[in-house]
C-alpha positions as protocol buffer text, in pm:
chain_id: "A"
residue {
  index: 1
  type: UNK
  ca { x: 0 y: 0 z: 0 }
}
residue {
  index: 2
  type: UNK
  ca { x: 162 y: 350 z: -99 }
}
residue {
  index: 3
  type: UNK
  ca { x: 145 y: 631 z: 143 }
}
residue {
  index: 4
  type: UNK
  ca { x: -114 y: 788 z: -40 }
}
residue {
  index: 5
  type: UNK
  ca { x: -345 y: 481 z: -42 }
}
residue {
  index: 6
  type: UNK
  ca { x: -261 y: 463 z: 336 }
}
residue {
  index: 7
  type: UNK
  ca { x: -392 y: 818 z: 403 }
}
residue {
  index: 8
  type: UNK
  ca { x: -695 y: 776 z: 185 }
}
residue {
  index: 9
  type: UNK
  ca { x: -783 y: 466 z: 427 }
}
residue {
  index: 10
  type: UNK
  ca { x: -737 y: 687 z: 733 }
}
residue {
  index: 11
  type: UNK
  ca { x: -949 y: 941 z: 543 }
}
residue {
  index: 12
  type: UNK
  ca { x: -1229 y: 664 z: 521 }
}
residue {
  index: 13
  type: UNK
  ca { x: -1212 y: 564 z: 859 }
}
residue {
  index: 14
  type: UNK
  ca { x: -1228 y: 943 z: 1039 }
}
residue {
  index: 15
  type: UNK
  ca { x: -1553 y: 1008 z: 766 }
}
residue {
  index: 16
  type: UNK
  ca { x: -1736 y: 733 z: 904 }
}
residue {
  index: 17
  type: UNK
  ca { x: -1800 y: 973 z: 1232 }
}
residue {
  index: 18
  type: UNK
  ca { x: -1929 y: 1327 z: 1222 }
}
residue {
  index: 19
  type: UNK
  ca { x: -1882 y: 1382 z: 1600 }
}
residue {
  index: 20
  type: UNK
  ca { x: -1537 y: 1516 z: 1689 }
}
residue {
  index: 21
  type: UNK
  ca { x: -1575 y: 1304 z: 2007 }
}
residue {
  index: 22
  type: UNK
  ca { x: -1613 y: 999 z: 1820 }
}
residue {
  index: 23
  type: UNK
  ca { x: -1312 y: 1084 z: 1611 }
}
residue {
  index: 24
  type: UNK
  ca { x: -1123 y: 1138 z: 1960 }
}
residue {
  index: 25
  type: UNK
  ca { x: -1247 y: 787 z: 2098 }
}
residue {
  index: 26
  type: UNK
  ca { x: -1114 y: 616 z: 1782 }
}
residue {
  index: 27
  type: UNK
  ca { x: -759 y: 792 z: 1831 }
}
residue {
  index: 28
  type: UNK
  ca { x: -774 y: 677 z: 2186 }
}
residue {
  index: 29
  type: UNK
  ca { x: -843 y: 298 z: 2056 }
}
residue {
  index: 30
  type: UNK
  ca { x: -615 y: 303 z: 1757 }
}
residue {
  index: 31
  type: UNK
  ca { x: -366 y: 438 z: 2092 }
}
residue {
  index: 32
  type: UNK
  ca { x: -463 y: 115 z: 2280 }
}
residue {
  index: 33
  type: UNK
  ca { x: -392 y: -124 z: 1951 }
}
residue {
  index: 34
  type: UNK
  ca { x: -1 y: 13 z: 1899 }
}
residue {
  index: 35
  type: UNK
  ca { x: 203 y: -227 z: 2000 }
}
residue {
  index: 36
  type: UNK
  ca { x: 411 y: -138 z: 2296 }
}
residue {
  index: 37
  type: UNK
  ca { x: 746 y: 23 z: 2276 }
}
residue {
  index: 38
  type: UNK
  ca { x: 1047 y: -202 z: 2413 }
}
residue {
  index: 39
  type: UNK
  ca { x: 1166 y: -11 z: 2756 }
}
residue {
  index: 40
  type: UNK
  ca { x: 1482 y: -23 z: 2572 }
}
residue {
  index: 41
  type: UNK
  ca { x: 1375 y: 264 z: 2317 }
}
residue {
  index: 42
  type: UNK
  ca { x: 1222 y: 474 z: 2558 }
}
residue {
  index: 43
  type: UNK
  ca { x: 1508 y: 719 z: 2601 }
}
residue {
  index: 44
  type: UNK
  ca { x: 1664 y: 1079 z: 2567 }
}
residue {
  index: 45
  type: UNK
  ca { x: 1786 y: 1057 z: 2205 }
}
residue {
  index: 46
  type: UNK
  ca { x: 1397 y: 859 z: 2106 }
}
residue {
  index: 47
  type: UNK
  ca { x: 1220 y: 1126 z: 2309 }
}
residue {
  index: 48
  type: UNK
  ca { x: 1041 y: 1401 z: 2066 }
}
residue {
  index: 49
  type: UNK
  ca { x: 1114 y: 1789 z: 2166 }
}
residue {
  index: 50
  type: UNK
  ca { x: 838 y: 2022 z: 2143 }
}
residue {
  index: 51
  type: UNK
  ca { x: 567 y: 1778 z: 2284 }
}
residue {
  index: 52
  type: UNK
  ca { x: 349 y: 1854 z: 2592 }
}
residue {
  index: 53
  type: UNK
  ca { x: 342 y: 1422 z: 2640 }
}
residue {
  index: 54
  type: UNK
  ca { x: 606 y: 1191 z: 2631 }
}
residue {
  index: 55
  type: UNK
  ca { x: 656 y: 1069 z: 2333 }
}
residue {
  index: 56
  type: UNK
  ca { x: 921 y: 827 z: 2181 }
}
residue {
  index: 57
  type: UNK
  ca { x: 978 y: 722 z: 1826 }
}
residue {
  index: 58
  type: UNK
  ca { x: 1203 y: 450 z: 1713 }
}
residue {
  index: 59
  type: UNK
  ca { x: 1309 y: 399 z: 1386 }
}
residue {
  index: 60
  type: UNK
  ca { x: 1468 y: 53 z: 1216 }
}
residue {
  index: 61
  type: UNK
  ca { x: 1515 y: -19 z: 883 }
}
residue {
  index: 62
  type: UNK
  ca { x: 1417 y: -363 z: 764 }
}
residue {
  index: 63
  type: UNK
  ca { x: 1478 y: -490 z: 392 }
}
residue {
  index: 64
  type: UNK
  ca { x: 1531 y: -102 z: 262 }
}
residue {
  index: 65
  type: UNK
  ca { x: 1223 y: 30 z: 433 }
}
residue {
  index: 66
  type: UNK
  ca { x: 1189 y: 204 z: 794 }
}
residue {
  index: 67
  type: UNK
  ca { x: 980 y: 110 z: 1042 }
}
residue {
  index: 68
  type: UNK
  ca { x: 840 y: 297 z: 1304 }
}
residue {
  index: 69
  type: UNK
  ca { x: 786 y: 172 z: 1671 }
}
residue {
  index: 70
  type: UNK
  ca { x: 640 y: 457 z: 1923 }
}
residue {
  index: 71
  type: UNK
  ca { x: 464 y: 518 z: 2270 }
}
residue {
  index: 72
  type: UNK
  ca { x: 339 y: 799 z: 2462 }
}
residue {
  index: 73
  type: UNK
  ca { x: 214 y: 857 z: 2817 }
}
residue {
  index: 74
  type: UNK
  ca { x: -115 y: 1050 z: 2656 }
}
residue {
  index: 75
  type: UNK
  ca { x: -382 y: 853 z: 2507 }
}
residue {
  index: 76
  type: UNK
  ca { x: -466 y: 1107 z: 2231 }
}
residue {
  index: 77
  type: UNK
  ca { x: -147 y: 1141 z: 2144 }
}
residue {
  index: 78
  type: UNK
  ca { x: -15 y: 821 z: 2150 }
}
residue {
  index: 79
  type: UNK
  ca { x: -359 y: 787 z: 1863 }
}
residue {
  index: 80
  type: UNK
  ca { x: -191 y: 1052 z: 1677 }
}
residue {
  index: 81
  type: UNK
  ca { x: 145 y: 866 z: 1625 }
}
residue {
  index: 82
  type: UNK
  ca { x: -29 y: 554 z: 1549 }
}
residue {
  index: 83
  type: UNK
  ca { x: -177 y: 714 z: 1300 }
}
residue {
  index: 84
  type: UNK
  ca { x: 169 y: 839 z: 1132 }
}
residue {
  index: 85
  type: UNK
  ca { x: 304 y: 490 z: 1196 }
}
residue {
  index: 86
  type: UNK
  ca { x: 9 y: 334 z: 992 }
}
residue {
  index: 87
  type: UNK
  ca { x: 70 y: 592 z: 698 }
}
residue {
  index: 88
  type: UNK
  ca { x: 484 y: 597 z: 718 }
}
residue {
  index: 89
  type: UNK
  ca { x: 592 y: 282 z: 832 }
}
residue {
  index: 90
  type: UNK
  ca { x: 712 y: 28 z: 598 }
}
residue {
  index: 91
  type: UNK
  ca { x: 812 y: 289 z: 350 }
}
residue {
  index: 92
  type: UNK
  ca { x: 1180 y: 404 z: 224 }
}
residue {
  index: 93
  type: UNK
  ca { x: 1320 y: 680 z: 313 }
}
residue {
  index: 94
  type: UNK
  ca { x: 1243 y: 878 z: 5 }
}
residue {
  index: 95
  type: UNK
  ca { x: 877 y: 810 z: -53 }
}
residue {
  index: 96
  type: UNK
  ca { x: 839 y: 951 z: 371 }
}
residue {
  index: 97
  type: UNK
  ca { x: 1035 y: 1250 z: 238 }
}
residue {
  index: 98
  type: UNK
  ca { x: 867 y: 1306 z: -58 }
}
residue {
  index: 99
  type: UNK
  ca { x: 530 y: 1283 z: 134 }
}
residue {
  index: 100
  type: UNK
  ca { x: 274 y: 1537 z: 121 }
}
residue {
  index: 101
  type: UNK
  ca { x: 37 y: 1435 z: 453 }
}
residue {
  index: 102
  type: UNK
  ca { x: -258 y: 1604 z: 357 }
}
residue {
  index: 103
  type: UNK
  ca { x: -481 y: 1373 z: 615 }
}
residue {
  index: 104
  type: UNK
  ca { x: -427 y: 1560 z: 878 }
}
residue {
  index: 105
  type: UNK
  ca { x: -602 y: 1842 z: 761 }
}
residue {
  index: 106
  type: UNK
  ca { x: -840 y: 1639 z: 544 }
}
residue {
  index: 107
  type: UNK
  ca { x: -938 y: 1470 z: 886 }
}
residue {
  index: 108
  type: UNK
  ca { x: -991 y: 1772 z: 1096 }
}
residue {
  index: 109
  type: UNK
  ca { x: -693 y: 1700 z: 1303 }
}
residue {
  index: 110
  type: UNK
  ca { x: -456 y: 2049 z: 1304 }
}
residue {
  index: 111
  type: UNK
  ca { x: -754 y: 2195 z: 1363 }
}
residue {
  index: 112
  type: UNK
  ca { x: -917 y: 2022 z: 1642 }
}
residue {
  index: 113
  type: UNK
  ca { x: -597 y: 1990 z: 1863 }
}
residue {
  index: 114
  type: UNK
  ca { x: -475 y: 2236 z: 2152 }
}
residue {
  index: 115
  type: UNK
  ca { x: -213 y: 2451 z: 1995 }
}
residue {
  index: 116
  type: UNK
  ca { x: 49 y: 2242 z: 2230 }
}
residue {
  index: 117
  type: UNK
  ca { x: -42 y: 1922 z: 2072 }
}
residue {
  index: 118
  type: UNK
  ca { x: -81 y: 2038 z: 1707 }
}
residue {
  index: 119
  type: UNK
  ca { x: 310 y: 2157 z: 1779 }
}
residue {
  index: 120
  type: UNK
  ca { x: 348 y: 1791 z: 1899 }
}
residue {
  index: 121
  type: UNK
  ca { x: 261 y: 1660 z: 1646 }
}
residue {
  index: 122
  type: UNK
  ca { x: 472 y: 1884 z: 1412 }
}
residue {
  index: 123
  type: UNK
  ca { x: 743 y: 1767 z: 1641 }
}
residue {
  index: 124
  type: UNK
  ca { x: 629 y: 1368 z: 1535 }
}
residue {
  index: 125
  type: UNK
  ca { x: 626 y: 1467 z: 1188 }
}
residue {
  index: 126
  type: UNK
  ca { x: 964 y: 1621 z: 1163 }
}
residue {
  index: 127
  type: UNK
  ca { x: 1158 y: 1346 z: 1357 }
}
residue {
  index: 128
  type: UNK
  ca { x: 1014 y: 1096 z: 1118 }
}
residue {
  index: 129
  type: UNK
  ca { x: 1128 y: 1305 z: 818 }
}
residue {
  index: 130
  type: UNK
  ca { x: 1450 y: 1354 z: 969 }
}
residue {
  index: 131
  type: UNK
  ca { x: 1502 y: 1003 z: 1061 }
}
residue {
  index: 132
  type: UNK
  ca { x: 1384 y: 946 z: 648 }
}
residue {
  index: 133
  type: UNK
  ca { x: 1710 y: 1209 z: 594 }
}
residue {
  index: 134
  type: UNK
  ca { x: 1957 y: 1021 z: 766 }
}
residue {
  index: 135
  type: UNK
  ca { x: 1868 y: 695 z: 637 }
}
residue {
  index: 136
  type: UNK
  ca { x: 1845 y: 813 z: 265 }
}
residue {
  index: 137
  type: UNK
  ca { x: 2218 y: 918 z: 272 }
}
């Protein structure tokens, strides 16, 4: 599945509720179904600046592609980056940099976070894109 295809799924699922608290429950569950991050990860140099929560990203690269692993001590937020590791993950490094993520505003999301977690997640963003940086080189 290409990003794009990816995002257009996400797009699907947020349209099937019109009720901004709906959309916030189904962050919260998507949240519950990431798969935990290994203790191991959850450190200074995985830990994302600019974030009001805790939030660690790992990144691996298996085969070519990177593969994101993250967790966060807020349930809404810890939705949000399950939501960029469904789109991102499993990608290379050049289709995540080349991506334009226009479901986050196609969903509602920029615009229905507190300005502190709408900088968190341009924090999540830009740590994935510059993990994509290193590993293109």
């Amino acid at each position: 599945m290409t990003i794009n295809e990816a995002q257009d799924e996400v797009i699907e699922q947020f349209d099937d509720f019109t009720d901004w608290m709906d959309k916030y429950q189904m962050l919260i569950d998507l949240g519950n179904e990431l798969q935990p991050l290994d203790e191991q990860y959850k450190n200074d140099s995985n830990l994302i600046d600019g974030c009001q929560s805790r939030v660690w990203i790992q990144c691996d690269m298996k085969d070519g592609l990177l593969c994101f692993t993250a967790d966060s001590d807020a349930l809404i937020v810890k939705g949000i980056i399950a939501l960029l590791i469904q789109v991102l993950s499993g990608h290379t490094a050049q289709e995540i940099l080349d991506a334009d993520l226009y479901f986050i505003d196609r969903i509602g999301l920029r615009e229905h976070l507190s300005p502190t977690r709408s900088n968190g997640l341009l924090a999540m963003v830009k740590r994935i894109k510059a993990y994509a940086l290193v590993y293109n080189q």
